[in-house]
C-alpha positions, -999 to 999 in steps of 0.1 A, spaced: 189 -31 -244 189 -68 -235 214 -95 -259 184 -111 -267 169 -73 -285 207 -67 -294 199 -101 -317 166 -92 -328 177 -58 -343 205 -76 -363 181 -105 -379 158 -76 -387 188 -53 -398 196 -81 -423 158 -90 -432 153 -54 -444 182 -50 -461 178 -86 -481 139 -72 -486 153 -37 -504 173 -56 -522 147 -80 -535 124 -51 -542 152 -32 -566 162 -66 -582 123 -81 -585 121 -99 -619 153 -109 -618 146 -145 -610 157 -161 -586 179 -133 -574 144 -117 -559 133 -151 -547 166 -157 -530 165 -124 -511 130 -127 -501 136 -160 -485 172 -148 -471 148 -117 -455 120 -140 -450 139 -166 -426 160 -139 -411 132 -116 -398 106 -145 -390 126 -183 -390 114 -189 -352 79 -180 -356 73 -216 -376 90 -235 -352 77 -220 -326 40 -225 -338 49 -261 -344 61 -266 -314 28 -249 -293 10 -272 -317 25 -306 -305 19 -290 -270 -17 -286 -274 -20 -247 -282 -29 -241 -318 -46 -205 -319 -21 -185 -312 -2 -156 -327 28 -177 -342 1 -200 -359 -16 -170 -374 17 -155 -385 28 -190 -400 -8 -195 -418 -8 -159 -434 28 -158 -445 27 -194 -461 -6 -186 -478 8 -153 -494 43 -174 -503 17 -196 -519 -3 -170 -540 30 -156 -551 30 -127 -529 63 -134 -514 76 -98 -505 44 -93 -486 47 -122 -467 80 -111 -460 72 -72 -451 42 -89 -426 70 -111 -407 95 -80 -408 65 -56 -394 55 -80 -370 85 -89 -356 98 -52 -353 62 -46 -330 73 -78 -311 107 -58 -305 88 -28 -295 65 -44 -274 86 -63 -255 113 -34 -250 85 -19 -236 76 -46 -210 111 -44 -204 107 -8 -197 79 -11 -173 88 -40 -153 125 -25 -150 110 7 -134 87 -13 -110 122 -34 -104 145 -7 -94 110 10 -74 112 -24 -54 147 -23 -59 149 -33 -13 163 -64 -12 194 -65 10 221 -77 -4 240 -87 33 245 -75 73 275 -66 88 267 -83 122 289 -80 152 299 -114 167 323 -117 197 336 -82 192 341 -87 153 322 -72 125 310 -97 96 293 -98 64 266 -122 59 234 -131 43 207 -112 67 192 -149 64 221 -162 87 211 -130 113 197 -143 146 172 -125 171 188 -100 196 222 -95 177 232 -67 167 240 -54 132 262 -22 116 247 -4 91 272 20 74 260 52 48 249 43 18 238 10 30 201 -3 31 188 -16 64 193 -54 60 165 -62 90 143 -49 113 153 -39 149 159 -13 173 187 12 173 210 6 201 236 31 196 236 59 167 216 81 148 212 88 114 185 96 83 167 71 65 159 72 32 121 52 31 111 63 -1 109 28 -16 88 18 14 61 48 17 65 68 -10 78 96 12 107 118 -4 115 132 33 141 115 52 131 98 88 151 108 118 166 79 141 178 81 170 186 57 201 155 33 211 135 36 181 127 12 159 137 10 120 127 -14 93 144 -33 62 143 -19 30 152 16 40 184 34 32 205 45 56 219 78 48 244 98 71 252 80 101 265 45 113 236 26 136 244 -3 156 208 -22 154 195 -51 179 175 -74 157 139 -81 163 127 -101 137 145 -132 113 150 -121 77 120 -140 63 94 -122 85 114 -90 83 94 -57 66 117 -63 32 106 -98 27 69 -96 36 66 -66 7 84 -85 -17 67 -115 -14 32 -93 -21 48 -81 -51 59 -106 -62 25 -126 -60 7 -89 -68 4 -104 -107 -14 -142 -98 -47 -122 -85 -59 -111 -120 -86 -85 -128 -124 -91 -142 -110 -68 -173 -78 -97 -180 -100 -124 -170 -119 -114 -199 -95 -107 -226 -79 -144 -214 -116 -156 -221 -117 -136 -257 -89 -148 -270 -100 -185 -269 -131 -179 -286 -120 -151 -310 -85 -167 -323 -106 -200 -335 -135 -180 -345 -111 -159 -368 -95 -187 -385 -127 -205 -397 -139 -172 -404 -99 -167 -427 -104 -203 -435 -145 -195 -455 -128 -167 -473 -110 -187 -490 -128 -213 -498 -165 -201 -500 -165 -175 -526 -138 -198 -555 -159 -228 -549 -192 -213 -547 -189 -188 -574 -163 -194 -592 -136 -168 -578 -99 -166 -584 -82 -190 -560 -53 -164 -556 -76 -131 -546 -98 -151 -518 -64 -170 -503 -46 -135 -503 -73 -119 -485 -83 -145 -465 -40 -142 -456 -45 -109 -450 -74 -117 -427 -53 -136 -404 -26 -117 -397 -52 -85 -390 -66 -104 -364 -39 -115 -341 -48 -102 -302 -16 -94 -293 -29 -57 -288 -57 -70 -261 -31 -99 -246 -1 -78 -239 -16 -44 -233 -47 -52 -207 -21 -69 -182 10 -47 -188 -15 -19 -176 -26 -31 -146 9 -39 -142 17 -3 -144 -12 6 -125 4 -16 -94 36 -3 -98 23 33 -99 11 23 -63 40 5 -52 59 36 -59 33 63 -41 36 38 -6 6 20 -22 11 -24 -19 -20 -39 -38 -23 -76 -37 -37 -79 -69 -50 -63 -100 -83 -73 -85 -83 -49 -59 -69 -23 -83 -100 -25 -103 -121 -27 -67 -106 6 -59 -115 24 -90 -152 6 -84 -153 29 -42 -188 38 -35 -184 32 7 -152 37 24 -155 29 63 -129 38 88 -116 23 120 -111 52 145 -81 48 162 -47 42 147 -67 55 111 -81 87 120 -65 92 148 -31 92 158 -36 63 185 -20 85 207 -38 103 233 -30 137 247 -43 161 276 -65 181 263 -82 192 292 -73 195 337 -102 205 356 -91 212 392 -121 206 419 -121 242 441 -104 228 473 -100 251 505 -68 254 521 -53 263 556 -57 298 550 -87 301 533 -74 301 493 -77 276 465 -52 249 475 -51 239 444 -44 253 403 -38 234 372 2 233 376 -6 214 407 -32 189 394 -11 177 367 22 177 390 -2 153 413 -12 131 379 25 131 369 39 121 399 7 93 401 14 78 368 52 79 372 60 44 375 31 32 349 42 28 310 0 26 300 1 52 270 -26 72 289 4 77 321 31 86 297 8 114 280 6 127 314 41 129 319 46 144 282 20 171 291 35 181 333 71 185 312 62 204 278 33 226 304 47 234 334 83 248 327 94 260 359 89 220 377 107 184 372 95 154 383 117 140 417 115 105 418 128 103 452 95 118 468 74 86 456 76 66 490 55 43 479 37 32 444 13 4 435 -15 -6 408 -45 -13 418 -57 -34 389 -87 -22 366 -91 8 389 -56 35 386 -31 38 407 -21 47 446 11 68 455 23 83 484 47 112 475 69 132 504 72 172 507 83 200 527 66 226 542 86 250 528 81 232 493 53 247 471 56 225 444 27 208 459 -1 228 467 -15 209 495 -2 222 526 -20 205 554 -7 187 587 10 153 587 -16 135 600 -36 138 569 -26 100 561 -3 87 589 -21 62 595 -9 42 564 21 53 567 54 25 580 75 35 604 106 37 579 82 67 562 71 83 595 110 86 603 114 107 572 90 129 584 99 132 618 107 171 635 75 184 610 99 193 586 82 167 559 52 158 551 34 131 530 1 126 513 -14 96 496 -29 102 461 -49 82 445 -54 87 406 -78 67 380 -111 58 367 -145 64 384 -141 30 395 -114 37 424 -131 70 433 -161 48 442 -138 21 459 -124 50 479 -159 69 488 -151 100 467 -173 114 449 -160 126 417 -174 157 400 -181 162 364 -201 185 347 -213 171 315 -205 146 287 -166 147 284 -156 137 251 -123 111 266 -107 90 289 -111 110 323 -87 106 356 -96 112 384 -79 124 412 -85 128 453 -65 120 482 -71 100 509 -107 116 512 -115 147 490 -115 147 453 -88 171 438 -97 169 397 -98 159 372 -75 147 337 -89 145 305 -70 127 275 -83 126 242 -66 111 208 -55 137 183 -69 131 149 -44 130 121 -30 161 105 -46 151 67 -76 134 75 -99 165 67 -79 165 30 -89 125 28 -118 131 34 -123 159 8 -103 138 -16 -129 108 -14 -161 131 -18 -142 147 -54 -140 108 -63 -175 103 -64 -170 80 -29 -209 86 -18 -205 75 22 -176 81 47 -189 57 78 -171 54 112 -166 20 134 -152 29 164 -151 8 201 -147 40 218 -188 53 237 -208 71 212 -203 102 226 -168 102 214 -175 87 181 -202 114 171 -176 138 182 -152 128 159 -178 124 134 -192 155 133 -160 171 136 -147 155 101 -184 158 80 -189 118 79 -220 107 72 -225 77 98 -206 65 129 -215 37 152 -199 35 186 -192 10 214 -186 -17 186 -169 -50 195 -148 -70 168 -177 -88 158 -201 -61 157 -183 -43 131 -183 -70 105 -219 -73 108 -220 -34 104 -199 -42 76 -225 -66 61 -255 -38 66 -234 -16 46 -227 -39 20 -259 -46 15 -268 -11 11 -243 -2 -13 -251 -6 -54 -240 -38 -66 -219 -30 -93 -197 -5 -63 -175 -16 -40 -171 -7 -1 -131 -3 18 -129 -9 51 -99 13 60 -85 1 97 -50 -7 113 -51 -45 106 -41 -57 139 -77 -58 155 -95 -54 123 -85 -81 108 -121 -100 106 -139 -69 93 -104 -63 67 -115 -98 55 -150 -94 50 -147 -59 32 -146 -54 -8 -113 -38 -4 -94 -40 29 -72 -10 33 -44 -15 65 -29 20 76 7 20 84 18 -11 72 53 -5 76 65 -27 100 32 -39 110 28 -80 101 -8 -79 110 -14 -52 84 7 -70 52 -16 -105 62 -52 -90 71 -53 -62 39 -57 -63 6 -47 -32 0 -16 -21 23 -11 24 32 30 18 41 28 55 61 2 70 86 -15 92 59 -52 88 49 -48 108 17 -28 82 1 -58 60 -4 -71 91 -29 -41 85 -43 -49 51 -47 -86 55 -64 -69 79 -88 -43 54 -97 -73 26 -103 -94 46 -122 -64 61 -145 -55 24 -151 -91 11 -159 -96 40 -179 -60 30 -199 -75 -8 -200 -108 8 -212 -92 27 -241 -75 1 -250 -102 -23 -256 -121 -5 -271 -97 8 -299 -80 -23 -302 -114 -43 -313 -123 -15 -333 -98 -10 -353 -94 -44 -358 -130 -53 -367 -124 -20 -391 -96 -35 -406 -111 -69 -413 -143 -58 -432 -120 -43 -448 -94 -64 -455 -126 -92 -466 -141 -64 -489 -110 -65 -508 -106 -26 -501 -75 -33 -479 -40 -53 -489 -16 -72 -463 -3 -36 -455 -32 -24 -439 -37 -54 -422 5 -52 -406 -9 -17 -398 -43 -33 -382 -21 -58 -357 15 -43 -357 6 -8 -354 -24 -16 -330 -3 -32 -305 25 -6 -306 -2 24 -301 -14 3 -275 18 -9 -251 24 31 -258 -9 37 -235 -6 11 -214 27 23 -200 13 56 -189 0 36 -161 33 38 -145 35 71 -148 12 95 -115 20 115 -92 -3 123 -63 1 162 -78 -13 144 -109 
């Protein structure tokens, strides 16, 4: 409990205690009267000032005016212990209410809870404490258990577990070792890491999330948009409405004065929005924090709502279905005669060929080559010493010339050595000199060098992937097919989306068609467009808009570092694996901090759970209050129904709002 709420339960300790005693002593003039006022201006003395102070400002129809207008006018009609129970009642839902904002903001608080508090960086052999602020590119930092990773860098020495869970929404612990990168905001749990930083503190992980936080609250929802709108209208409306009451019916008819001012009192203070005005935002409130704590960054209530509203979710291929990294899925040798009449050579050999091709390059494509010649064949390593010679040839592969023995069967291509002397210097024909050694030029790539080189390169049928292509210095060896992988729980996504009423799963993809429809038929999506440049996928985009219904909204779900125009031009843009990513945080509106798809189920559920909460609330706020006011202006209702119709409205609703905060994607 705050000092502030410490205060607050004292005045109204005091208030209720002077109002019981007013209520035993009543009659007993002015002992009553003195308590009443005593519990009056204890429970309620800054509500008056504070309505005449939003009056000199401009802002008349507020709550504090209401509160002033009805207590005064019951004070007037001699209803003082009323007006005093309205301002004790009201002011104990203010307490609730606001222990209750309290609550929820201090959950999304300690959730986002990331902020470093300093680095221990190493300068000149010495270890100091300082503001990551004062950190520099390229030095390097300690980070010691316990403590949370200040900036973002590269391990240089170390390993150790990090906690991420603030950041993804992951419970698991990440593994770090030497070489890989790590991010700010995580916790580092075990080890001590020495880290080379590779970004300044204010475009570091930790400060690009909370700065979308932060700013999460300015983009506002149709739903508060509207209760801001309502409030304008309905507090004046109310009071000229509290204000005929008492008037219409003594002058016109000839009523008691007393009855119409009491009810008219008691038609004010039944009609103050707080319910709608503190209940619709501190939902979507919850709703964002909800996400913030399943690895879900929304940058604004806006696109909460637009998530709930998913009738179209189109992906990106790689990087969002796929892994983005590619694989051998498939070696074809070509059936090559040799000295004696067998297959030279089998699929060890191809891919000890490809390995030993792509052994200087660091293209993604080579080093999935590598990764497959060491976790497939078990019985070979790679000798770097056998590449004589190694260069690119730009656009097309690459050209190596790789020396073996006779006796050596590593390499299946036992022919004489003057399958390629001719290219060969004099330093290399000294190595092989005495026909102990031999050497063979390979040449491994796209159809492109095959062509350069006169080789024909055989394929039978469509393959679904980058293909490499082998041959030496005249026959064509094989070939290499790499493929990406698609991610683990894509299919669940994808089965998650369909329960959520999501009626088309589309795929943008610059990879050939051929590729794409694999993919696509593989995961059930309904469309997929291939060979699409940057541009052409917006204006897919903008089809797809147009055939979506107008009250539904259509995600583009991509990595947002190429995607960024199409991210932009979507209802909802929804970057995968924002964590660490810039690109992502500044092109999405919606941010996935970890590689899963299924999170973005996760993040419809949490929409639609919070616009249902805002719904709910509506609804039984304005219903109960327009209950409560007929009423109230019937004369079949007293001021206590009508503390029940605001007080107890707004408590009942705060109490739903802040289920909001409160999923789990088992939920």
């Amino acid at each position: 409990m705050t000092k502030k709420q410490k205060k607050m339960v004292i005045r109204l300790s005091v208030s209720a205690v002077c109002l019981a005693g007013g209520l035993i002593s009543e009659g007993m003039h002015p002992l009553d009267w003195i308590l009443f006022l005593t519990a009056y201006l204890a429970a309620g003395y800054d509500i008056p000032l504070k309505a005449f102070r939003n009056i000199r400002n401009g802002q008349v129809f507020d709550e504090n005016f209401l509160m002033t207008v009805a207590t005064f006018g019951a004070i007037g009609v001699g209803e003082l212990e009323e007006a005093v129970a309205v301002m004790l009642f009201y002011q104990v839902g203010e307490l609730f209410n606001d222990y209750a904002v309290n609550r929820s903001r201090k959950s999304i608080t300690n959730l986002m809870d990331i902020n470093p508090d300093y680095a221990n960086v190493l300068r000149d052999g010495n270890e100091e404490q300082v503001e990551p602020d004062e950190v520099e590119i390229g030095e390097v930092i300690v980070i010691k258990p316990g403590e949370k990773v200040p900036l973002d860098g590269v391990v240089v020495k170390g390993s150790s577990s990090l906690d991420t869970k603030a950041l993804t929404g992951e419970s698991m612990p990440v593994e770090v070792t030497e070489g890989e990168s790590i991010v700010s905001g995580s916790i580092n749990l075990n080890g001590v890491l020495e880290v080379k930083v590779t970004k300044l503190f204010d475009d570091s992980t930790v400060a690009k999330i909370l700065e979308l936080v932060e700013n999460a609250s300015s983009r506002k929802a149709k739903a508060e948009n509207f209760i801001t709108r309502f409030a304008r209208v309905y507090t004046p409306a109310v009071v000229a409405l509290a204000l005929a009451l008492a008037l219409i019916p003594p002058i016109a008819a000839g009523q008691p004065w007393s009855v119409w001012v009491y009810r008219a009192c008691s038609f004010l203070v039944v009609s103050c929005p707080c319910a709608l005005v503190i209940s619709i935002p501190l939902s979507f409130f919850g709703g964002l924090g909800a996400a913030s704590k399943n690895g879900i960054l929304m940058k604004g209530s806006n696109y909460l709502e637009a998530m709930g509203k998913l009738d179209t979710v189109v992906f990106d291929k790689t990087g969002t279905l796929t892994t983005g990294r590619f694989q051998v899925t498939e070696v074809k040798a070509a059936n090559i005669q040799g000295e004696n009449g067998r297959e030279a050579l089998g699929r060890d050999e191809l891919l000890e060929l490809a390995a030993y091709g792509e052994y200087h390059s660091n293209h993604p494509i080579a080093l999935s080559v590598r990764e497959a010649f060491e976790n497939q064949v078990a019985d070979r390593t790679l000798d770097a010493d056998r590449i004589l010679f190694a260069e690119e040839i730009a656009g097309h592969g690459m050209h190596v010339r790789i020396r073996y023995s006779q006796s050596d069967k590593s390499i299946g291509l036992n022919e004489t050595a003057d399958t390629a002397k001719a290219e060969w210097t004099e330093e290399e024909a000294g190595k092989t000199a005495g026909g102990e050694n031999f050497c063979k030029d390979i040449y491994i790539g796209n159809e492109k060098l095959m062509n350069r080189k006169g080789i024909t390169a055989m394929e039978n049928g469509e393959t679904l992937g980058t293909v490499l292509y082998l041959a030496d210095g005249k026959r064509f060896l094989g070939s290499i097919i790499i493929s990406d992988t698609i991610r683990s729980d894509v299919s669940m996504a994808l089965k998650g989306l369909r329960a959520e009423g999501v009626r088309s799963l589309v795929m943008l993809t610059g990879d050939k068609e051929a590729v794409g429809r694999a993919v696509g038929e593989k995961l059930g999506l309904d469309k997929v467009f291939g060979s699409l440049l940057p541009g052409d996928k917006v204006q897919k985009v903008e089809e797809l808009l147009r055939e979506k219904p107008s009250d539904r909204t259509l995600a583009f779900v991509g990595d947002g570092i190429n995607d960024a125009p199409v991210l932009a031009r979507a209802d909802v843009g929804i970057a995968m694996g924002g964590i660490g990513s810039d690109a992502a945080v500044e092109a999405a509106d919606v941010v996935i901090m970890n590689d899963q798809p299924s999170k973005i189920v996760d993040g419809i559920r949490i929409a639609r759970k919070t616009v249902r909460i805002v719904g709910q609330n509506i609804v039984f706020a304005i219903g109960v209050k327009l209950l409560v006011l007929a009423l109230v202006a019937c004369g079949f209702a007293s001021m206590w129904a009508a503390v029940f119709g605001d007080v107890g409205v707004s408590v009942l609703a705060i109490l739903n709002a802040v289920r909001a905060l409160n999923y789990t994607s088992e939920s």
